[in-house]
Legacy VTK file of the C-alpha trace (Angstrom):
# vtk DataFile Version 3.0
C-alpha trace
ASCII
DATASET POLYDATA
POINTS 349 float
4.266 -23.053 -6.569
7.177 -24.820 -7.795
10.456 -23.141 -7.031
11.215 -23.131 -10.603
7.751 -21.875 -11.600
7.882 -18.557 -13.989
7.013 -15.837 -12.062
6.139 -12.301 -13.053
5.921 -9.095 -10.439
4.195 -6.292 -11.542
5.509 -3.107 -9.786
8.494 -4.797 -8.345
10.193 -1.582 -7.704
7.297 -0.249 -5.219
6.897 -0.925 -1.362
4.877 -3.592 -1.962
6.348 -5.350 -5.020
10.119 -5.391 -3.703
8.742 -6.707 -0.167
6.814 -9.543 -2.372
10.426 -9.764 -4.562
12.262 -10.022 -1.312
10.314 -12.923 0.763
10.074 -15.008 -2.728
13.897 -14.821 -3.293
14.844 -15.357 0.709
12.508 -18.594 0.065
14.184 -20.299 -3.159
12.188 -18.623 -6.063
14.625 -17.945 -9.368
13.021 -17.668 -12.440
11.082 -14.378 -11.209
10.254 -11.573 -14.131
10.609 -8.222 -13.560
9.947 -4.752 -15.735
10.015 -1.147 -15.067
7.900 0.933 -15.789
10.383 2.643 -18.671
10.579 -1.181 -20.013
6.527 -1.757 -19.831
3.993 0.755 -19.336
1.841 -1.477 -17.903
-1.479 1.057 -18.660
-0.411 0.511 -22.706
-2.817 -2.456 -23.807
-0.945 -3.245 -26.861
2.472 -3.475 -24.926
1.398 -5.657 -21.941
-0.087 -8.184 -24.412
3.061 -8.101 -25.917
4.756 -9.324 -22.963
2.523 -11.660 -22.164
2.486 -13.338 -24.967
6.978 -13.579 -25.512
7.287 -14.247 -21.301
3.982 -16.671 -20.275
4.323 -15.697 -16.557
2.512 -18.890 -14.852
2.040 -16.745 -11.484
1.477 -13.194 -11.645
1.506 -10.691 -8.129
0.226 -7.585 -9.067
1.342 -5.045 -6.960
1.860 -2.443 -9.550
-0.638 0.637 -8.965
-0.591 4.487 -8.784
-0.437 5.161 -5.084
-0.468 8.506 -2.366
-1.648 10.299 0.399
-5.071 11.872 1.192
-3.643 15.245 -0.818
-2.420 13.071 -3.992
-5.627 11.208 -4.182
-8.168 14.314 -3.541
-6.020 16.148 -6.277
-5.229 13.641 -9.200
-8.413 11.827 -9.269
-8.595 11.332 -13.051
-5.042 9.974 -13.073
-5.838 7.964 -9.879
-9.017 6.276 -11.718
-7.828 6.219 -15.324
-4.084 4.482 -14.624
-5.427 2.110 -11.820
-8.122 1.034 -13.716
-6.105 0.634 -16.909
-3.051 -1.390 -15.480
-5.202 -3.660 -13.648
-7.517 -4.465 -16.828
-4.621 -4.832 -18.863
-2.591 -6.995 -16.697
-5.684 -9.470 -15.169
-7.172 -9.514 -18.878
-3.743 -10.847 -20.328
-3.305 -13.303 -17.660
-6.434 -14.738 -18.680
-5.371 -14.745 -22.390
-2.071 -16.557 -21.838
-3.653 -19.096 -18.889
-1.471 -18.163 -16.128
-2.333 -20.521 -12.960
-2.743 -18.279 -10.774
-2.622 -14.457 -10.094
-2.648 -11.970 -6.788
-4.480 -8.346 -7.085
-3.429 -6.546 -4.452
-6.061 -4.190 -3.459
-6.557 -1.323 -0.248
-8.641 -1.155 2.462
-10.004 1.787 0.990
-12.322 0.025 -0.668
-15.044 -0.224 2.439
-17.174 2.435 3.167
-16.416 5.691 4.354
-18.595 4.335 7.644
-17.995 0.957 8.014
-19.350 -0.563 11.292
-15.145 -1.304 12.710
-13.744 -3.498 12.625
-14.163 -4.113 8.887
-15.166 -7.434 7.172
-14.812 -8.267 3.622
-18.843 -8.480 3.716
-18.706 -4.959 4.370
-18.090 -3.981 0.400
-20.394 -1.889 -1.326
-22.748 -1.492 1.143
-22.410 2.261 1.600
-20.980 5.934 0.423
-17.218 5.974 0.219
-14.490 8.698 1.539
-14.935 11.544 -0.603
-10.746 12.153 -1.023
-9.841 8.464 -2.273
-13.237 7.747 -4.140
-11.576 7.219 -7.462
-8.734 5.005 -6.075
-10.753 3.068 -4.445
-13.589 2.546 -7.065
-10.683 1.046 -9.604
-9.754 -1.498 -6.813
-13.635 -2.341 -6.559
-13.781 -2.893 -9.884
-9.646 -4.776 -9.762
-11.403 -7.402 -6.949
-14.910 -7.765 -9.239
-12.736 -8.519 -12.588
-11.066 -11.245 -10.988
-14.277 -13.004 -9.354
-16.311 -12.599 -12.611
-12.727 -14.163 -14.209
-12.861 -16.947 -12.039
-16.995 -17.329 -12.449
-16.975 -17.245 -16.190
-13.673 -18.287 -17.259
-12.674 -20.705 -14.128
-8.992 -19.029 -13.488
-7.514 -18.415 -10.305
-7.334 -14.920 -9.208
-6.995 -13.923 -6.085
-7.361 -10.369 -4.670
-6.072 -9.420 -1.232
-6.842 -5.940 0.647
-4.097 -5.166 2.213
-4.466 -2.669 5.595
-1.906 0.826 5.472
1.406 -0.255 4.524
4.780 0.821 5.621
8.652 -0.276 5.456
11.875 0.014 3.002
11.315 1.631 -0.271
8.470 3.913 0.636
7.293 7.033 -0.670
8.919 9.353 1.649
7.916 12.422 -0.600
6.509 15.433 1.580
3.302 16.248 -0.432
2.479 12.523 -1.961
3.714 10.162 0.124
1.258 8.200 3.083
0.875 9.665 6.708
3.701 7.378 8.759
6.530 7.868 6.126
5.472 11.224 5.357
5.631 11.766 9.738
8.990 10.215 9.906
9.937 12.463 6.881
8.715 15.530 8.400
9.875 15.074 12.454
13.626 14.360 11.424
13.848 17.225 9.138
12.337 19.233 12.427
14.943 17.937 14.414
17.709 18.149 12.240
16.652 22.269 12.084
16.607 22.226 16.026
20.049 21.350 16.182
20.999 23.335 13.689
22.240 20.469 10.950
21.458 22.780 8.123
24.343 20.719 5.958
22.102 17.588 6.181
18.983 19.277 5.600
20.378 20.725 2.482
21.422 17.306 1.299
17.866 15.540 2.465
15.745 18.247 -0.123
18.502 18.693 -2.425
18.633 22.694 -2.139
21.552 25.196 -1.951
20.511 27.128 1.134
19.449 26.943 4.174
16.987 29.872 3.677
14.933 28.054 0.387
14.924 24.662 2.480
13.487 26.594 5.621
10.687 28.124 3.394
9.659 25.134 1.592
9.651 23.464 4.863
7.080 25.849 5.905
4.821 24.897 3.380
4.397 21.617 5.175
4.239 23.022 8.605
7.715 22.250 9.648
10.231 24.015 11.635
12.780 23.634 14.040
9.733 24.061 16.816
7.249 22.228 15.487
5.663 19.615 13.248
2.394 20.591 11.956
-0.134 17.300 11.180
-3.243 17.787 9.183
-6.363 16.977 11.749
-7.041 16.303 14.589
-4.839 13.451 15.325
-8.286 11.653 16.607
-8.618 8.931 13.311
-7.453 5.521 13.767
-5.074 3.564 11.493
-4.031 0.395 10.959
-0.590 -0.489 10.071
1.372 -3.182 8.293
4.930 -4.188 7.837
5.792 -4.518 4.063
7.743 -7.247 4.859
5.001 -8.829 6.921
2.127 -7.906 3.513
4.687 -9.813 1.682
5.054 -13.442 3.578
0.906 -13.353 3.939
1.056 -12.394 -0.469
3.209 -15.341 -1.085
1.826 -17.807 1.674
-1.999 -17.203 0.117
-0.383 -18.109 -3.304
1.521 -20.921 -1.821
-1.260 -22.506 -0.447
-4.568 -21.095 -1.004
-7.096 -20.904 -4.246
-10.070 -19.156 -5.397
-12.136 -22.100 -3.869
-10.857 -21.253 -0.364
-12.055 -17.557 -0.416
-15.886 -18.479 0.004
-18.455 -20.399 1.824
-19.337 -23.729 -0.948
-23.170 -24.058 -1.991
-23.887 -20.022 -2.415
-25.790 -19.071 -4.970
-24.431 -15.820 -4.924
-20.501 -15.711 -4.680
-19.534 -12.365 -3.190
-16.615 -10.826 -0.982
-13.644 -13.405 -2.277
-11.562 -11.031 -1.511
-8.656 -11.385 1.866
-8.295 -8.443 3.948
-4.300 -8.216 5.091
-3.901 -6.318 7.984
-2.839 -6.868 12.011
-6.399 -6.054 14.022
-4.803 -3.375 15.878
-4.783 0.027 15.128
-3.553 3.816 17.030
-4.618 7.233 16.986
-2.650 9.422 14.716
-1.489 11.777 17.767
-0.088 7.951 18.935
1.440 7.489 15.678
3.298 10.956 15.733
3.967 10.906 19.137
5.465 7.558 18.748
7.652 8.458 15.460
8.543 12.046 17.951
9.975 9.404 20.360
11.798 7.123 17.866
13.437 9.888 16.467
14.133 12.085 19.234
12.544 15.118 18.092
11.866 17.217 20.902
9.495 20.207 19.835
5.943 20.391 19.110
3.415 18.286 17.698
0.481 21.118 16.269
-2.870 19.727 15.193
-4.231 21.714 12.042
-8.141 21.364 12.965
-8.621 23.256 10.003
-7.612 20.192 7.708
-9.729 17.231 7.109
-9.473 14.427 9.480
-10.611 11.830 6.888
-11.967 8.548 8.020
-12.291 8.627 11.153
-11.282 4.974 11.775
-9.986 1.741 9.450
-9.529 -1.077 11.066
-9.510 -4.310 9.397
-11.134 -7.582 10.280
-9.118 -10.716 9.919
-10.450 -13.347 11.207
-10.533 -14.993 7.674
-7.007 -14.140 6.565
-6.123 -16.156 10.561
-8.500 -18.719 9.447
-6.355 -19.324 6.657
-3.362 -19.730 8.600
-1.562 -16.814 8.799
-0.929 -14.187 11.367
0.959 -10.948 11.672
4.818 -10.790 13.519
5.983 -7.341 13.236
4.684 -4.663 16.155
4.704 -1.241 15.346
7.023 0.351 17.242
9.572 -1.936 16.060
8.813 -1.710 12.753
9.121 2.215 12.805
12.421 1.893 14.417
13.813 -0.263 11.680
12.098 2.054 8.734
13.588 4.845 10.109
17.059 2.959 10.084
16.546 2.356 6.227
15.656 5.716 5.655
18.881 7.242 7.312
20.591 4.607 5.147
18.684 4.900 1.568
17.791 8.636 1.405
LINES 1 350
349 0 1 2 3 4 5 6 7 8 9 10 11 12 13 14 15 16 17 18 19 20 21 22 23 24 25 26 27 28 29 30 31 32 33 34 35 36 37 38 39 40 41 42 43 44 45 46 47 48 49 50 51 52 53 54 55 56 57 58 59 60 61 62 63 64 65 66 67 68 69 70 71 72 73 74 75 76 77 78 79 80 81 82 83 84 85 86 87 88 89 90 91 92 93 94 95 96 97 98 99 100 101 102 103 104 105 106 107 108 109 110 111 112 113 114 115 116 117 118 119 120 121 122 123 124 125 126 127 128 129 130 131 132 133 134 135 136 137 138 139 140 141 142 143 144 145 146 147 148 149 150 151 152 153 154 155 156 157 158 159 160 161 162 163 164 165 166 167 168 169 170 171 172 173 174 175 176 177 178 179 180 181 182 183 184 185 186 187 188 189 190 191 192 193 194 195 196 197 198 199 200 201 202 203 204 205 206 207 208 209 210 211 212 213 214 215 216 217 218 219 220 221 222 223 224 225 226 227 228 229 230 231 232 233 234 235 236 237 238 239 240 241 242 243 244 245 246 247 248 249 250 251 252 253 254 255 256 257 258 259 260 261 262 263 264 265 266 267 268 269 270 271 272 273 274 275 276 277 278 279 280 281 282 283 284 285 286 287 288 289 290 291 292 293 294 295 296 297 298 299 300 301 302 303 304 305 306 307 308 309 310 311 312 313 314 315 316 317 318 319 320 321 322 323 324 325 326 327 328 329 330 331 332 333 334 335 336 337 338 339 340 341 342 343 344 345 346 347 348
């Protein structure tokens, strides 16, 4: 890309799309577009061609999608399904329409099967029965990833879609019923501590309640208290997880550097499984996770298992031997990363 090149970021506000708006800037990219979602509902057909049409992005990252935790995407499936699958339709569709060189769908992991033989390759897709909380989520990003290959098939664009492992880092979700499991852990354990040492005054400020009493209560609702932490599981599944900031640099070096052509073996006669998975190769338990986000923060009660709640997968790892083969790696360990997103959430809360 040249560093002049028009440039349009859909979702720039998220934790993806402000990583992606971060590494481009920090590397000489001006002319970058940006909406929110009050200036362009991006599931509104009639208002995204609009857009297209007056700003003729030549690069498009979309990173704009509806996004939570196991709870959010077990409850809202319609919305989960319907706005997904609307925003990427509208937005891939258009940037056919108004020849844009080359766009980035960013995807989820989520997509593989609920089984997967670990760790996962991109040849894994669609060859079993997903996870029964995410289904809808992850059937719109199925569908996000087979849009752009039947793009590029028919229409000879350049769409790329990437499947990025679980993300974390500045501007997260940090809410305590929709937000993923490591912010929503960090969210939860320094609330616990600041009851344990009786810092009701930040507390109060952190929810955004009067008194210490309603905070307390509402607390409890999540299973925290100035004992205890309470996680959902067993704390036996395996995660993988990402730095936003490292997502980001792999986003902009595949678009720097990489095509459609790249993404698949020449000569088949089927093309299949284009798609990049993003991830590190390493993953923890989520009692490691927790126990490691206990230690960051300095939390010192209890960690209680809720056996009674659904473990989920019971292990995600990603395979990335073709995003390496590519030419990029991962540079951000875990525990550092948690120590510096819970330094951005003392500052940005």
């Amino acid at each position: 890309m040249d560093k002049n090149a028009k440039i349009y970021i859909a979702g720039h506000r998220g934790l993806v799309g402000s990583a992606i708006l971060d590494n481009l800037r920090s590397k000489g990219y001006s002319n970058i577009i940006t909406r929110t979602h009050k200036e362009l509902d991006l599931v509104n057909q009639t208002d995204v061609a609009k857009f297209f049409s007056a700003e003729k992005p030549e690069y498009v990252f979309l990173a704009a999608a509806k996004v939570g935790g196991i709870i959010a995407n077990n409850v809202y499936r319609a919305d989960f399904i319907y706005e997904n699958m609307m925003i990427q339709n509208n937005v891939i569709h258009q940037s056919y329409q108004n020849k844009v060189k080359k766009l980035l769908f960013l995807g989820s992991t989520c997509i593989y099967p609920k089984n997967a033989p670990q760790p996962m390759k991109e040849e894994y897709l669609l060859t079993d029965t997903l996870e029964y909380t995410n289904e809808p989520y992850a059937i719109a990003k199925i569908a996000g990833i087979k849009m752009c290959e039947s793009y590029n098939l028919q229409y000879g664009s350049n769409f790329i879609s990437v499947m990025p492992t679980n993300l974390y880092g500045p501007n997260d979700n940090f809410d305590l019923e929709k937000s993923h499991v490591l912010p929503a852990l960090i969210r939860k354990i320094y609330l616990a501590k600041l009851l344990s040492e009786s810092r009701y005054e930040e507390v109060l400020k952190d929810l955004q309640v009067d008194n210490i009493d309603e905070a307390e209560n509402y607390l409890n609702t999540f299973g925290v208290s100035k004992n205890s932490v309470e996680i959902w599981g067993s704390g036996k599944p395996k995660r993988e997880f990402l730095w936003s900031k490292d997502m980001a640099d792999a986003c902009v070096f595949i678009m720097e550097n990489r095509d459609f052509k790249d993404t698949y073996e020449n000569g088949k006669k089927e093309i299949r499984n284009t798609h990049i998975n993003i991830g590190t190769g390493k993953d923890v338990s989520i009692k490691e996770l927790a126990e490691t986000i206990k230690q960051v923060i300095g939390f010192k009660g209890n960690l209680v298992f809720n056996t009674d709640k659904p473990d989920g997968t019971m292990r995600k790892l990603t395979d990335v031997s073709k995003l390496n083969s590519l030419g990029w790696r991962h540079t951000v360990e875990l525990e550092k990363g948690i120590e510096t997103v819970y330094d951005w959430y003392l500052t940005n809360k």
